[in-house]
C-alpha distance (Angstrom), angle and dihedral (degrees) to the residues before:
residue distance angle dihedral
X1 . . .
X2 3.85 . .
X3 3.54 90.9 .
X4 4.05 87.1 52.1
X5 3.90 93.9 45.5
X6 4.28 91.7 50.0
X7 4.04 87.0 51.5
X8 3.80 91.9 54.0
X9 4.23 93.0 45.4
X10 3.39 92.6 50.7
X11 3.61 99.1 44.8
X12 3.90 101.1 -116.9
X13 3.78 92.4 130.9
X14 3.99 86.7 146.5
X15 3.62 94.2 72.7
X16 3.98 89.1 47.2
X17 4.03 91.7 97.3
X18 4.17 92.0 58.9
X19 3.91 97.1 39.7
X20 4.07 98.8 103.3
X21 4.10 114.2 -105.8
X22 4.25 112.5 -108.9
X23 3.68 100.1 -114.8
X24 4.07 82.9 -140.8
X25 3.59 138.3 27.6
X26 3.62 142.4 -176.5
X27 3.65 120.4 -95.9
X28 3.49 140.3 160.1
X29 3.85 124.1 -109.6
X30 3.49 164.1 154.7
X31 3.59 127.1 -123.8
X32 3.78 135.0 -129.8
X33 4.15 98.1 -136.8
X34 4.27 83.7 51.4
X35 4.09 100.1 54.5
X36 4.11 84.9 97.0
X37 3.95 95.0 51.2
X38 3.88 96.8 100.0
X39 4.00 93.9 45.6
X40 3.56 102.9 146.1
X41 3.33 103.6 10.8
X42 3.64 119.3 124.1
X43 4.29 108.8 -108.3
X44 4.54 85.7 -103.6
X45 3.07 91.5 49.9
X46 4.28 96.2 55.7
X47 3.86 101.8 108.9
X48 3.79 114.7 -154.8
X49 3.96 93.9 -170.7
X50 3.64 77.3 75.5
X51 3.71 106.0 49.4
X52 3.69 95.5 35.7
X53 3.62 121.4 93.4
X54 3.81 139.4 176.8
X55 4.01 96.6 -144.0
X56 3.85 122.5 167.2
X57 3.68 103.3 -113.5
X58 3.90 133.0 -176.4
X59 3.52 121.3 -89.5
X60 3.66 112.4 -113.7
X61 3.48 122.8 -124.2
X62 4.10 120.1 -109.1
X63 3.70 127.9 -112.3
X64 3.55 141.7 -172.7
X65 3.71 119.6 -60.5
X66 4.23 89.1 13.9
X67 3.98 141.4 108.8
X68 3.55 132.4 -147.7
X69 4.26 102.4 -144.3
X70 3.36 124.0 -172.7
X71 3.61 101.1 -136.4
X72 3.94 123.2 -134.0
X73 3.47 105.1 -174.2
X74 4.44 131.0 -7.3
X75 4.00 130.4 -174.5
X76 3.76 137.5 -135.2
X77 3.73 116.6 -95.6
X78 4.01 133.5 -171.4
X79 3.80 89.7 -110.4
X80 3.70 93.9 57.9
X81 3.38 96.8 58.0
X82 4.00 88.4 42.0
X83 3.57 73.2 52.2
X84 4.09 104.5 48.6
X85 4.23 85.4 42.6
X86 3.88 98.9 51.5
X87 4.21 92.8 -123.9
X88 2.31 138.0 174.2
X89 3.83 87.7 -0.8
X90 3.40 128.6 -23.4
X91 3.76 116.9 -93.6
X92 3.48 102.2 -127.0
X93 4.04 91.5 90.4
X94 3.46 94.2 60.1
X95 4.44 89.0 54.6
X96 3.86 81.2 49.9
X97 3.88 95.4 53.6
X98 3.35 96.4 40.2
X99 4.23 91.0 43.0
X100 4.05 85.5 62.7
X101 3.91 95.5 54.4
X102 3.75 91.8 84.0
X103 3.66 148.7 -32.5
X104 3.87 99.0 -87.6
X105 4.37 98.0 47.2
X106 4.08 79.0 54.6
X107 3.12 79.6 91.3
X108 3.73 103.6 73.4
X109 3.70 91.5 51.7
X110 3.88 95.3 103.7
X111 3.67 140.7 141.9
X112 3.52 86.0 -111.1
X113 3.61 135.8 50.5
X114 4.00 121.4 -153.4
X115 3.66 99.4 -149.9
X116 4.23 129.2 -166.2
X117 3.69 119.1 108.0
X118 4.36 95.8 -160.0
X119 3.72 124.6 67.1
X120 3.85 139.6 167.9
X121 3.89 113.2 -164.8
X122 3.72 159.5 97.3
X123 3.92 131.8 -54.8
X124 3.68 106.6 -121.2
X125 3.66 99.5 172.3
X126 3.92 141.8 6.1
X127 3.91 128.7 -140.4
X128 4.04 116.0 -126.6
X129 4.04 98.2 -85.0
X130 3.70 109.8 35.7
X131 3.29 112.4 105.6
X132 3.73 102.9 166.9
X133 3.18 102.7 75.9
X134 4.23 133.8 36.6
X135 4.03 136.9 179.7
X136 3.78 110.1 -52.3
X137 3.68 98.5 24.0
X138 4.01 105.7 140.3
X139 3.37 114.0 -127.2
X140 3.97 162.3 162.4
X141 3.34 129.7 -152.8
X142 4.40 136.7 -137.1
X143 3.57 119.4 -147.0
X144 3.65 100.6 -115.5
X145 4.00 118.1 122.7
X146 4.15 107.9 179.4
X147 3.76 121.0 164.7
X148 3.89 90.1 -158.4
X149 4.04 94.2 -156.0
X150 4.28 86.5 122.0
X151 3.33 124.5 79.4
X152 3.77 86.5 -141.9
X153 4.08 91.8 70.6
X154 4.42 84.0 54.0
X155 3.73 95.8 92.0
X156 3.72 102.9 35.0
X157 3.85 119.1 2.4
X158 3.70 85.8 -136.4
X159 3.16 92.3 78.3
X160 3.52 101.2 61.0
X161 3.50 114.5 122.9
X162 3.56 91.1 -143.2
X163 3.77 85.4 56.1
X164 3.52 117.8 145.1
X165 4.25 144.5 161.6
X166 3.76 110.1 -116.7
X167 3.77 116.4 -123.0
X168 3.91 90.5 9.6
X169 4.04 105.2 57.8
X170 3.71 93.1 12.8
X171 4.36 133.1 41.7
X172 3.34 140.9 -96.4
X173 3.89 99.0 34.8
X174 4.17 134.9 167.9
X175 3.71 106.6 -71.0
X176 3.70 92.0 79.9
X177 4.30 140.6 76.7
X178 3.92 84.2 -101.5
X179 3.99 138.2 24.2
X180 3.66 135.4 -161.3
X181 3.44 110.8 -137.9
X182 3.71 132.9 167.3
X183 3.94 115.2 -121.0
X184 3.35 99.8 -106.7
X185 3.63 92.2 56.6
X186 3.44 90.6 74.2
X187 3.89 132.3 101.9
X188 4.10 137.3 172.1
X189 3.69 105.2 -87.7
X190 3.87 103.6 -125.5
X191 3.49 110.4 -110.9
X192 3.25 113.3 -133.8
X193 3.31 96.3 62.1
X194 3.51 137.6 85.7
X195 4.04 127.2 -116.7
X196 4.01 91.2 -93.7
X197 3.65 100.4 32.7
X198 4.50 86.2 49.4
X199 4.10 84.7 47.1
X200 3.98 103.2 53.3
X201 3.92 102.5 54.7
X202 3.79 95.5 57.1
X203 4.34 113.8 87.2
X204 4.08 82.2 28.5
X205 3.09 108.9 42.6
X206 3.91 94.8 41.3
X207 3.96 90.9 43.8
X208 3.72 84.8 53.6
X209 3.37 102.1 49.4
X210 3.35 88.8 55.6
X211 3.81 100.9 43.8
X212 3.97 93.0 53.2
X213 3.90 111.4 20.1
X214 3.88 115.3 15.4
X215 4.79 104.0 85.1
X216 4.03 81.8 -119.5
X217 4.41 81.7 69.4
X218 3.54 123.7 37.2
X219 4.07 99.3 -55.6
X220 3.96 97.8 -120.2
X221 3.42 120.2 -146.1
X222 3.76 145.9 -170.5
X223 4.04 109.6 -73.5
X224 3.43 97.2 16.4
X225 3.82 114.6 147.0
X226 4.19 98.6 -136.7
X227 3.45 117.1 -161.9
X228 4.04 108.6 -145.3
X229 4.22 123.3 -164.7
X230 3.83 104.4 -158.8
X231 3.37 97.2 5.4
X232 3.97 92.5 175.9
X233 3.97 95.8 57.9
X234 3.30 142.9 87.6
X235 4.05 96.8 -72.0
X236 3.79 99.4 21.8
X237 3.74 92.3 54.1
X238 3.55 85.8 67.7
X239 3.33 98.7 31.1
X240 3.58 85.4 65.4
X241 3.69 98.5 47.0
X242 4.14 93.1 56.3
X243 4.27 84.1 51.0
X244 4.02 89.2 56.6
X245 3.87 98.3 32.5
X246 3.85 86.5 50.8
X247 3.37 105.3 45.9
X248 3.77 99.1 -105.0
X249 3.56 126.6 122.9
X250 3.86 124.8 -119.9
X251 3.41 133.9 -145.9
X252 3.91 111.1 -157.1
X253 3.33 123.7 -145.3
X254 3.80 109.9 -166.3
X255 3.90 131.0 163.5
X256 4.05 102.3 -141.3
X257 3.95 139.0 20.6
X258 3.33 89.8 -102.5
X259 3.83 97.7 54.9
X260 4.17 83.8 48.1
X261 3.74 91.5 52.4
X262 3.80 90.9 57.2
X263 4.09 94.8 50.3
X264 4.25 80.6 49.7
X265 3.50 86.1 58.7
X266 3.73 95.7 47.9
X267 3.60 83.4 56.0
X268 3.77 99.5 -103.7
X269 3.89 123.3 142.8
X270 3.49 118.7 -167.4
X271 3.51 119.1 60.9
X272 3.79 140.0 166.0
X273 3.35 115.5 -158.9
X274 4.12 96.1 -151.9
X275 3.82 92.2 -159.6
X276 3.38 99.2 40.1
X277 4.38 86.3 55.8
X278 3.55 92.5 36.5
X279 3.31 109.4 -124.9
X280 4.33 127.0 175.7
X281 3.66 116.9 176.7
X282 3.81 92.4 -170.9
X283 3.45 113.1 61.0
X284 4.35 91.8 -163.6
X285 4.06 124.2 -15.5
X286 3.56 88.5 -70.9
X287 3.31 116.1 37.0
X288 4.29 129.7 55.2
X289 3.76 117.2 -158.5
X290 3.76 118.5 -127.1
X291 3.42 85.3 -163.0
X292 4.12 93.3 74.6
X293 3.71 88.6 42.8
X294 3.57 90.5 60.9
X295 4.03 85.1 39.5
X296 3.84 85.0 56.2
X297 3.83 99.7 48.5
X298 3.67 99.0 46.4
X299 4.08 79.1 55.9
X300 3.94 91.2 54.5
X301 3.85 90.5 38.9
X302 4.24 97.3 53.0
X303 4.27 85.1 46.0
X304 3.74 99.2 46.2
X305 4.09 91.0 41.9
X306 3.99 89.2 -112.1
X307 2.97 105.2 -38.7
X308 4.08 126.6 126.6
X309 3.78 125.8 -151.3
X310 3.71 121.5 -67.8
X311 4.23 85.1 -158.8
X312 3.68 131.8 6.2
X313 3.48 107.8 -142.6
X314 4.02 109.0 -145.0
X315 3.61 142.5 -168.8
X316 4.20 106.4 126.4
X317 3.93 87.8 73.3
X318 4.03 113.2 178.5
X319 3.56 91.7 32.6
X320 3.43 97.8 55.5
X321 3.41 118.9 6.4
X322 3.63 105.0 89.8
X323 4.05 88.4 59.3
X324 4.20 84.0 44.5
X325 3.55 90.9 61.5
X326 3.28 89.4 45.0
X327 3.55 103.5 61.3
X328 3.47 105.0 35.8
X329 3.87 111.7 111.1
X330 3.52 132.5 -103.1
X331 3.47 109.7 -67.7
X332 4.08 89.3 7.9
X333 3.35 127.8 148.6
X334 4.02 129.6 -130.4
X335 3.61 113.4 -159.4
X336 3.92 119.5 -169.3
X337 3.90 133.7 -175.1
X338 3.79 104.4 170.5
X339 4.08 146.7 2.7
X340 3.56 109.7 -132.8
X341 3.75 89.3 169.6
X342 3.94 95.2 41.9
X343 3.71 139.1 -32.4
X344 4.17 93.8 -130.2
X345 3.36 110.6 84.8
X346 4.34 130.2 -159.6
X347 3.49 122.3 -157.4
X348 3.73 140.4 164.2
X349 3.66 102.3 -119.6
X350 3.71 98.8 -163.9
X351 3.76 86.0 72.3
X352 3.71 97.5 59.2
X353 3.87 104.5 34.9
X354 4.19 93.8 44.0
X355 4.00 83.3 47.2
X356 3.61 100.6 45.2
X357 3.57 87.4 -134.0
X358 4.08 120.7 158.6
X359 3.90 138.9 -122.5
X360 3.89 113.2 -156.3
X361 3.49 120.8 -177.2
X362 3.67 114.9 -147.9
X363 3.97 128.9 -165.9
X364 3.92 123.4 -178.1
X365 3.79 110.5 -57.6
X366 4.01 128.2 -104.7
X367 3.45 126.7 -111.4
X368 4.11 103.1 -78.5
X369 4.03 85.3 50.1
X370 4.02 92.0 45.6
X371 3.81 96.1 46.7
X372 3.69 94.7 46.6
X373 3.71 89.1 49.2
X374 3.53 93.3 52.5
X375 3.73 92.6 46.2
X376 3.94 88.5 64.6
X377 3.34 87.0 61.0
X378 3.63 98.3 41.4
X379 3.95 85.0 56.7
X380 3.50 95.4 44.6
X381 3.20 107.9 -115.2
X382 3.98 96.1 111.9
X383 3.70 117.2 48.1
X384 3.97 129.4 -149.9
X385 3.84 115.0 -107.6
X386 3.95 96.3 -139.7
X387 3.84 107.0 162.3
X388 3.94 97.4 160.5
X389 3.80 146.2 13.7
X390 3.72 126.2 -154.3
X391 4.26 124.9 175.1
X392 3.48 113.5 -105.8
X393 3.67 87.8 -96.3
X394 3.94 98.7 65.5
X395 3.85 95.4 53.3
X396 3.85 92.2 112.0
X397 4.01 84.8 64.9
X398 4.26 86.6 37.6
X399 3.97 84.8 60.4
X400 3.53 92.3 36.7
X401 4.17 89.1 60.0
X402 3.58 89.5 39.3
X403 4.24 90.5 49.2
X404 4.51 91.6 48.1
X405 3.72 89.1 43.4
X406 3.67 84.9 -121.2
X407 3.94 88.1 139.3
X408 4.01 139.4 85.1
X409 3.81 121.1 -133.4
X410 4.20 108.3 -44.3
X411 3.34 128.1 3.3
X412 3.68 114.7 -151.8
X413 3.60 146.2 -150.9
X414 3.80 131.8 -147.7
X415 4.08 112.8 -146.5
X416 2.98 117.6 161.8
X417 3.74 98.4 3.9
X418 3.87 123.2 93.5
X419 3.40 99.6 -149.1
X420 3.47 145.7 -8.1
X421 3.29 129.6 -77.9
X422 3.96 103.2 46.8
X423 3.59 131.5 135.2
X424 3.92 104.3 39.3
X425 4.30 107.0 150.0
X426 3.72 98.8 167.7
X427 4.17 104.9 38.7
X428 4.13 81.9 168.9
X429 4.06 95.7 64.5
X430 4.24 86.3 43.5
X431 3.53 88.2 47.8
X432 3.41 92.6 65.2
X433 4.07 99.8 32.8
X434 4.16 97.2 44.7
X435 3.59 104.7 105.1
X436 3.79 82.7 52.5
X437 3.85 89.8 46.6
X438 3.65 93.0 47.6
X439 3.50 101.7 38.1
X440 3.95 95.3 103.4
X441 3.77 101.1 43.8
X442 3.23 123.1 111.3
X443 3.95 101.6 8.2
């Protein structure tokens, strides 16, 4: 691996594809005899610095249509701390599902499961069949893993029925030395970034993209009025981005000072700090209160001039969607792609049927949706949210920031990498993006 790593810092990638593949790596995992260590624990109190380990695992073998990368740097996603805390279900069933779909994904039924669904890196090796992409190609990667053998997954790889997230419902994901990643996974790593600034924007960036601007979401347009839930982490931030590189106008829903600072810097202007203004949507367990939702719109209504959101932008779900639906206008649309705070969601259906207003569920994005999202940032013109680093070793505490909310934007993950910093090709494109770049580090 050492002999891998020196080849990539001193820019020899050409002499990648003869350099002899480790027969093991180090990767980070969870283990099938741990998935009942947090039973009876309440859901805060799950600790993945316990269930998150940096084992030395096999390396897989390569099929058709995949890549072995040797990953420099990876980022913390949602699904890896679902992941690391065994909810909603442990992942181990999806490894088994997949294992039975044919003789070559057997191999990602393990005992183990090498989680991380972002990576920044360098193509090692190429499957018979892709042509595409060779040894030395720089690189990041989107979470999408499609078998394509429906005619279902023809139209919009998501789709699929053999659909699944990389690293999260399948093996061998991100937060390792190597990945296994099918061909089509793979993108040009922008280069003016380094390895851990290329690695962060790719399951959020893509999933928003999709959510808010691609026709499979809600179809953004200019002078929309976009309602955003979180709109300083790792979806919102880009969530927010799209709204002011489209011409829309976001609404920013933040829980501190510090979160609404950051959407400031983004360039955002309205902002409602939902701590701050005290707002609870559920009165007890049970019950919501319509009168907070009506609080809550009157809020959005006095910023925006009078106007309610075009689109809600969702991903807390219980918490807040029955004031989302709520709010949206006439004929809006809420789109949703997750439920941090709970997958069963309340609403009053009177307000969406007598208001012709629209649920769309969004998941990831497919291929088109991820390349053109990561050709914004390859252009410039959206910007990584990297707040923190950790080594590869400290990604039990990287989840664990990522689990409390204690975090800002991405969280990322060196690998490979020694240090910061590494990777930059074009210094004159980040010389003219890097407060933009750096605006999320350190808060």
């Amino acid at each position: 691996m050492q002999k891998i790593l020196d080849a990539i810092l001193a820019g020899d990638l050409a002499s990648l594809g003869t350099l002899p593949v480790p027969e093991s790596y180090r990767g980070v995992t969870v283990r099938a005899d741990e998935v009942e260590m947090f039973a009876g624990r309440a859901h805060a109190d799950k600790d993945p610095r316990e269930s998150l380990h940096v084992d030395e695992v096999p390396t897989p073998e390569l099929g058709p249509g995949e890549a072995l990368v040797a990953v420099m740097a990876s980022a913390i996603n949602y699904n890896t701390v679902w992941t690391s805390i065994f909810e909603p279900m442990d992942t181990f069933g999806f490894l088994r599902r997949y294992g039975r779909t044919s003789p070559l994904a057997k191999r990602h039924d393990q005992p183990y499961h090498v989680v991380g669904s972002d990576l920044a890196g360098v193509v090692l090796r190429t499957g018979p069949g892709v042509n595409a992409w060779q040894a030395g190609d720089e690189v990041v990667a989107h979470c999408l893993n499609v078998e394509l053998e429906h005619p279902d997954g023809h139209n919009d790889t998501m789709l699929d029925p053999e659909q699944r997230i990389w690293g999260f419902e399948t093996n061998f994901g991100g937060l390792a030395e190597l990945a296994l990643v099918k061909s089509n996974q793979l993108m040009p790593k922008p280069a003016h970034l380094s390895w851990e600034e290329a690695a962060c924007p790719g399951l959020v960036n893509s999933t928003a993209y999709r959510q808010l601007v691609s026709r499979n979401g809600a179809g953004m347009k200019q002078g929309d009025t976009v309602l955003i839930w979180g709109a300083s982490g790792g979806l919102g931030s880009y969530a927010t981005q799209f709204a002011l590189n489209g011409g829309a106008t976001p609404v920013c829903v933040v829980s501190s000072p510090q979160k609404a600072e950051i959407c400031r810097k983004m360039g955002a202007e309205l902002i409602i700090d939902r701590n701050a203004e005290g707002y609870r949507f559920w009165k007890d367990e049970n019950t919501q209160d319509p009168k907070e939702w009506k609080r809550f719109g009157a809020r959005i209504r006095e910023l925006t001039g009078g106007d309610d959101p075009d689109i809600v932008f969702e991903h807390p779900g219980k918490e807040t969607f029955g004031a989302s639906v709520y709010v949206a206008r006439k004929g809006g649309t809420i789109v949703t792609c997750a439920s941090t705070s709970g997958f069963m969601h309340q609403y009053d259906n009177r307000y969406l049927w007598m208001n012709l207003k629209n649920i769309v569920g969004s998941h990831f994005a497919n291929y088109r949706e991820a390349w053109e999202a990561n050709r914004l940032i390859a252009k410039g013109k959206i910007h990584p949210t990297l707040s923190g680093v950790y080594p590869l070793e400290q990604t039990g505490q990287a989840a664990y920031d990522v689990h409390r909310n204690a975090h800002q934007g991405k969280v990322g993950v060196l690998c490979l990498a020694p240090e910061e910093g590494l990777g930059v090709r074009n210094p004159e494109l980040r010389e003219q993006h890097l407060p933009a770049i750096n605006r999320f580090r350190g808060v």
